[in-house]
mmCIF file of the C-alpha atoms, coordinates in Angstrom:
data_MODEL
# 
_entry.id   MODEL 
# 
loop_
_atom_site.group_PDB 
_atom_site.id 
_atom_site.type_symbol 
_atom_site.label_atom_id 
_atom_site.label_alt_id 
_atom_site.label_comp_id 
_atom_site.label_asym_id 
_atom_site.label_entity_id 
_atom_site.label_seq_id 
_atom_site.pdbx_PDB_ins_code 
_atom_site.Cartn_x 
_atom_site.Cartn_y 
_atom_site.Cartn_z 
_atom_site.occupancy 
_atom_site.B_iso_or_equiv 
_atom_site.pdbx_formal_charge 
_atom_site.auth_seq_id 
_atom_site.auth_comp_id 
_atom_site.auth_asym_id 
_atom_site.auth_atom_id 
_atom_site.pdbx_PDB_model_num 
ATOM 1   C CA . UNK A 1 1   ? -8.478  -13.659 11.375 1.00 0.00 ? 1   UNK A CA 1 
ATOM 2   C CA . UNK A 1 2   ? -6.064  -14.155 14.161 1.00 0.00 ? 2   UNK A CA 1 
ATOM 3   C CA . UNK A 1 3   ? -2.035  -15.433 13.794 1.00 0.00 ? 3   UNK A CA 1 
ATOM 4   C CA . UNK A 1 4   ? -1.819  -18.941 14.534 1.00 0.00 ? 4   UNK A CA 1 
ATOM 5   C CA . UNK A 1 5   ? -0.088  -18.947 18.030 1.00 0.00 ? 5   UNK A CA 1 
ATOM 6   C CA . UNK A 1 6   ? 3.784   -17.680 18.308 1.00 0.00 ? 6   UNK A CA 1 
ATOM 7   C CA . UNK A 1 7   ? 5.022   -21.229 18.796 1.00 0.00 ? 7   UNK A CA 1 
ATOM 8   C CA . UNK A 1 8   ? 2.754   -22.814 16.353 1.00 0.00 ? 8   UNK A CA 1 
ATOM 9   C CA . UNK A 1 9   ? 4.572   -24.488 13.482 1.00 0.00 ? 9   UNK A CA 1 
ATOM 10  C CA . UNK A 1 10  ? 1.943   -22.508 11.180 1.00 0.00 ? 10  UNK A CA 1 
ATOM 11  C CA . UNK A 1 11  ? 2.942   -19.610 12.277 1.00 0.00 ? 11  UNK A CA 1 
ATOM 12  C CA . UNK A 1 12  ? 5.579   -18.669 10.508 1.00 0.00 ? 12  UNK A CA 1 
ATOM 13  C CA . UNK A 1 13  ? 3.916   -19.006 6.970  1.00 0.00 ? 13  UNK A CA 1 
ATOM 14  C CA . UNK A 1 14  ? 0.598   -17.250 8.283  1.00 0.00 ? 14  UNK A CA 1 
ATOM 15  C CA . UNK A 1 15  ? 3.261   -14.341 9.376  1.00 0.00 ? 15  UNK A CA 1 
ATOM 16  C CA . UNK A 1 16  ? 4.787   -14.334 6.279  1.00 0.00 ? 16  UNK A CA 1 
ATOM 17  C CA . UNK A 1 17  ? 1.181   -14.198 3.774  1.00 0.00 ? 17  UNK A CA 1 
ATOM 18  C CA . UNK A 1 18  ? -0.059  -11.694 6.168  1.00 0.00 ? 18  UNK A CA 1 
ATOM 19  C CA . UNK A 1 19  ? 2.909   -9.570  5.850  1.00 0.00 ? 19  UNK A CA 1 
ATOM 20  C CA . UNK A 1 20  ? 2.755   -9.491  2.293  1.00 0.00 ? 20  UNK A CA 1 
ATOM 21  C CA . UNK A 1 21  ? -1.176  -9.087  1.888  1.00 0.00 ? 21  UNK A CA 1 
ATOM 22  C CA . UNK A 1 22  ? -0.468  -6.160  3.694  1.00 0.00 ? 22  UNK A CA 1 
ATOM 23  C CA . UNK A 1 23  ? 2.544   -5.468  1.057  1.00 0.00 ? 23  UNK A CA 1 
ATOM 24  C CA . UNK A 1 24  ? 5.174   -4.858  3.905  1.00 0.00 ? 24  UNK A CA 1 
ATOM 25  C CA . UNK A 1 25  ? 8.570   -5.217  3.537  1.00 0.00 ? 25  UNK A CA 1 
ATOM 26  C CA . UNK A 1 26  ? 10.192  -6.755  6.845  1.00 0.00 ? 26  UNK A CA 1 
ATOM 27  C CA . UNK A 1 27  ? 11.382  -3.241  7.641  1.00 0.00 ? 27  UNK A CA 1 
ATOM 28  C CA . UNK A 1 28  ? 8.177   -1.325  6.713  1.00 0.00 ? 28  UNK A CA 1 
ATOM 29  C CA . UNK A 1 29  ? 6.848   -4.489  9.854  1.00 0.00 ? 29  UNK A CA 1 
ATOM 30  C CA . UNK A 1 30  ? 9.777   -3.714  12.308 1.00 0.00 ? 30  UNK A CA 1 
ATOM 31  C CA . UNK A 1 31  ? 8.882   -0.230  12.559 1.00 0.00 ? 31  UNK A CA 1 
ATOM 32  C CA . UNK A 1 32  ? 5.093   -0.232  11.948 1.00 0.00 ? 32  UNK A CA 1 
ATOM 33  C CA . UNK A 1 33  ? 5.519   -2.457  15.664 1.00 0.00 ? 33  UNK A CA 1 
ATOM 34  C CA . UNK A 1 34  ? 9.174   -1.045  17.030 1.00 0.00 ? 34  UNK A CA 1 
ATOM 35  C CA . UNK A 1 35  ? 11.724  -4.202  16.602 1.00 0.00 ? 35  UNK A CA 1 
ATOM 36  C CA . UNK A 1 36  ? 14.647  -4.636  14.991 1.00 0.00 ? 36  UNK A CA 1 
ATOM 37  C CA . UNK A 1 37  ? 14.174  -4.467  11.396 1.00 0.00 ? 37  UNK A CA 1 
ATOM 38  C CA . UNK A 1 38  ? 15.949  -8.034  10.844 1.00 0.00 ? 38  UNK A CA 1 
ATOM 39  C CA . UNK A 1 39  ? 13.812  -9.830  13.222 1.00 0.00 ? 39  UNK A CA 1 
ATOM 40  C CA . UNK A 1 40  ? 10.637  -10.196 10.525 1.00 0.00 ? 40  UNK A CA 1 
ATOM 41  C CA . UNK A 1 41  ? 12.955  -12.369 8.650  1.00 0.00 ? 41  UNK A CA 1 
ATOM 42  C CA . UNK A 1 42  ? 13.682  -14.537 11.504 1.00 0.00 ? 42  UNK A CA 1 
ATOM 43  C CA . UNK A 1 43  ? 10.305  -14.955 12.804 1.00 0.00 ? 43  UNK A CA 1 
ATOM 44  C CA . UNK A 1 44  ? 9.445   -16.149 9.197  1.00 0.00 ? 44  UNK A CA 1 
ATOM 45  C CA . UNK A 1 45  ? 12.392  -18.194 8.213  1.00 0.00 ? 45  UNK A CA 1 
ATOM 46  C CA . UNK A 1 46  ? 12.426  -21.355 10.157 1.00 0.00 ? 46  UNK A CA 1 
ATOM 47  C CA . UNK A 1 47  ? 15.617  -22.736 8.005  1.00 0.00 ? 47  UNK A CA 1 
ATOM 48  C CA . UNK A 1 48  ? 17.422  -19.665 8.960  1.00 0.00 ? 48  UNK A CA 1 
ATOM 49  C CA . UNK A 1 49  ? 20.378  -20.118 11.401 1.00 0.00 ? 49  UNK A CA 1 
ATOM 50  C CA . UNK A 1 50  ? 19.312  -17.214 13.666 1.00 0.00 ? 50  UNK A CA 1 
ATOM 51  C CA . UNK A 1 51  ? 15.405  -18.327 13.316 1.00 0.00 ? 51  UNK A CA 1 
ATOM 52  C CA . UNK A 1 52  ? 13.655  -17.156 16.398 1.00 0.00 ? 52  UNK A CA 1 
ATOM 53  C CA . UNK A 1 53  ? 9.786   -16.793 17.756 1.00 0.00 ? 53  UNK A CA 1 
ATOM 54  C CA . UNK A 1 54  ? 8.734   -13.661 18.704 1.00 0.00 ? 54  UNK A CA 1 
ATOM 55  C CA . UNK A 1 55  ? 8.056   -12.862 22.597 1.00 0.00 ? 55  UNK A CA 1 
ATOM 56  C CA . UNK A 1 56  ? 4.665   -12.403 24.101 1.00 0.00 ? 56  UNK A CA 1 
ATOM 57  C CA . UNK A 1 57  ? 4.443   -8.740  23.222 1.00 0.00 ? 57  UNK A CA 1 
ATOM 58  C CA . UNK A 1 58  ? 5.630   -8.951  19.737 1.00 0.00 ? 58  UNK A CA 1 
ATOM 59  C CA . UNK A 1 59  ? 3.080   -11.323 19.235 1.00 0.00 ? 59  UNK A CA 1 
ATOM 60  C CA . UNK A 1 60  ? 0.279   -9.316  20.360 1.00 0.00 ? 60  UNK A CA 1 
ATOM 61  C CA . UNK A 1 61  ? 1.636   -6.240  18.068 1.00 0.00 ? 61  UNK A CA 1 
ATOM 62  C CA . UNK A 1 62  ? 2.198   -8.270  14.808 1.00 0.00 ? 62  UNK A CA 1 
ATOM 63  C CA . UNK A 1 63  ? -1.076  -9.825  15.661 1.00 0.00 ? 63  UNK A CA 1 
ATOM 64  C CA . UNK A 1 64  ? -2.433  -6.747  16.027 1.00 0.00 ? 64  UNK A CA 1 
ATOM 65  C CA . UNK A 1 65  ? -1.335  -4.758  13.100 1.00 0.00 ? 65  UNK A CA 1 
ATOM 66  C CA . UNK A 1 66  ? -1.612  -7.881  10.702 1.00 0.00 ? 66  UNK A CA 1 
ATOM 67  C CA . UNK A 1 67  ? -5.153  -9.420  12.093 1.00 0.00 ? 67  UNK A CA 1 
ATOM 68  C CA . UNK A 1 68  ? -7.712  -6.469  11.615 1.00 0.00 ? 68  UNK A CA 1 
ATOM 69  C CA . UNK A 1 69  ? -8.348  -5.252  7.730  1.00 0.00 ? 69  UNK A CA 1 
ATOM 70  C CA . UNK A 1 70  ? -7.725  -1.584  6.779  1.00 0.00 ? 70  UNK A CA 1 
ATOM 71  C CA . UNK A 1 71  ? -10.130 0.138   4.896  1.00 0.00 ? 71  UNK A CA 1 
ATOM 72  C CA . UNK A 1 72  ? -7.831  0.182   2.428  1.00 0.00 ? 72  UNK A CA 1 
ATOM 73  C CA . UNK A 1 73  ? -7.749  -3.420  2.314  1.00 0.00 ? 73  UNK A CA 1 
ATOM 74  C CA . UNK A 1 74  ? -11.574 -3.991  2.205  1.00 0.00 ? 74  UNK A CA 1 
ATOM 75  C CA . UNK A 1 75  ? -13.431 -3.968  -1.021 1.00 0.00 ? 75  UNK A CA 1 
ATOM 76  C CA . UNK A 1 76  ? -16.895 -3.534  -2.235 1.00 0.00 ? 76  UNK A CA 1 
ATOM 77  C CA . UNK A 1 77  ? -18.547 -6.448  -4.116 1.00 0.00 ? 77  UNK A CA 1 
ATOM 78  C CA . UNK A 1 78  ? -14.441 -7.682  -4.697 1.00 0.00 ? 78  UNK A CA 1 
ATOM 79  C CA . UNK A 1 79  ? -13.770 -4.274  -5.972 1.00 0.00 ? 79  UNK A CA 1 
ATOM 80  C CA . UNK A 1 80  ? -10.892 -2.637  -4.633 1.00 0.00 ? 80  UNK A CA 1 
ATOM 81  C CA . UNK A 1 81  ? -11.535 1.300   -4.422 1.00 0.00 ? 81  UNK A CA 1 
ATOM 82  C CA . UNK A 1 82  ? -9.578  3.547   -5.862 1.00 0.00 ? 82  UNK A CA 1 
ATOM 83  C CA . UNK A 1 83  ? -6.928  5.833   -3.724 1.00 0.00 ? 83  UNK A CA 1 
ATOM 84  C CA . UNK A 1 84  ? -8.902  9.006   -5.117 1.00 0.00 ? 84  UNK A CA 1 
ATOM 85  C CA . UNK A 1 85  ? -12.212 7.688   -2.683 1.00 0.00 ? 85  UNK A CA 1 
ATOM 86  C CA . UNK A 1 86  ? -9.843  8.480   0.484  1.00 0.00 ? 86  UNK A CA 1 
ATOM 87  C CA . UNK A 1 87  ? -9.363  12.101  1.501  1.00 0.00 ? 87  UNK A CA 1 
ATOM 88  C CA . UNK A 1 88  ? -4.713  12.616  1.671  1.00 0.00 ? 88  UNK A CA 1 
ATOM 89  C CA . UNK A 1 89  ? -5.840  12.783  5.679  1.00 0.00 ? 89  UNK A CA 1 
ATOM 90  C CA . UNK A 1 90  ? -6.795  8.986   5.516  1.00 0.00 ? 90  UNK A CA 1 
ATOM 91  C CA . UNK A 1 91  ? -3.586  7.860   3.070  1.00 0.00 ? 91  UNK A CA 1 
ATOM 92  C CA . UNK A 1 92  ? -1.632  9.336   5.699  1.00 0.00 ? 92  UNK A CA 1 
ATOM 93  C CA . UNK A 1 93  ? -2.714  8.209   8.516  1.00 0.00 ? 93  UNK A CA 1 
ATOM 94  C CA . UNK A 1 94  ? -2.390  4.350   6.484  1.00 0.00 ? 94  UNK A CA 1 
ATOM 95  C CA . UNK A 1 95  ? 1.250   5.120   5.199  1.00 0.00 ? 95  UNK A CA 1 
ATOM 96  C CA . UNK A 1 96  ? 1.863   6.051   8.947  1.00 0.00 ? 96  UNK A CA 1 
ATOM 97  C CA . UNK A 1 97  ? 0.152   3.015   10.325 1.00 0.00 ? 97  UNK A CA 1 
ATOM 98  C CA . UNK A 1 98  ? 2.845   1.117   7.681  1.00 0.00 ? 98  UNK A CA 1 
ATOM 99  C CA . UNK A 1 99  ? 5.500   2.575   10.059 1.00 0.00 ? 99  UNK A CA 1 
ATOM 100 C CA . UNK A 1 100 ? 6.599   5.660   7.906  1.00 0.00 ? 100 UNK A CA 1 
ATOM 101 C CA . UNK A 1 101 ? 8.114   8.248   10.444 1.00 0.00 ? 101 UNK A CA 1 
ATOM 102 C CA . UNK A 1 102 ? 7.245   11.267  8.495  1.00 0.00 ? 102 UNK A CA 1 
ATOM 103 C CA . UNK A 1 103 ? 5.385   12.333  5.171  1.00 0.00 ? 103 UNK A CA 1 
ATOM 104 C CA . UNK A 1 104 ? 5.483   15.234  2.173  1.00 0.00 ? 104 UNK A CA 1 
ATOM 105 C CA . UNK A 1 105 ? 3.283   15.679  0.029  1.00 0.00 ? 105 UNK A CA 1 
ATOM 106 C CA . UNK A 1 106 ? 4.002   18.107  -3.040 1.00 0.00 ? 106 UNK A CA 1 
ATOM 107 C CA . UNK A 1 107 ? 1.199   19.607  -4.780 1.00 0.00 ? 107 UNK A CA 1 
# 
């Protein structure tokens, strides 16, 4: 499922639920696409002084990110799987994908 277009009035509620299904904060969002990490909260925030729409390109890249399921996000018969059915390879590369910069693990 696709974000309602950038200048759509829907958009910035669809921006907002997809954000959270996806349980980003607006900074974990800024970096996962490289923006500023107070522009989620303008693009979602139409009562907010400094409300703004994203550009073309920012479009495409929340659109992007937020518009394809993970398979961390799919489920099997509306179960969610547990994180011990991924390999620490594949819950990297996802807490990457979130826009984390770096990870340690400690065994």
């Amino acid at each position: 499922m696709s974000l309602p277009d950038r200048e759509d009035p829907a958009f910035p509620a669809a921006l907002k639920a997809a954000r959270e299904a996806r349980n980003l904060s607006y900074s974990d969002l800024a970096r996962a696409i490289g923006i500023s990490t107070v522009m989620p909260s303008r693009y979602e925030n139409p009562d907010h002084s400094l409300f703004g729409t994203p550009s073309k390109d920012t479009w495409r890249k929340l659109n992007d990110l937020l518009s394809s399921p993970t398979k961390f996000q799919e489920s099997t018969n509306g179960k969610t799987q547990p994180l011990s059915a991924y390999s620490v390879d594949e819950l990297i590369s996802e807490i990457k994908r979130r826009g984390a910069t770096s990870v340690q693990i400690s065994f």
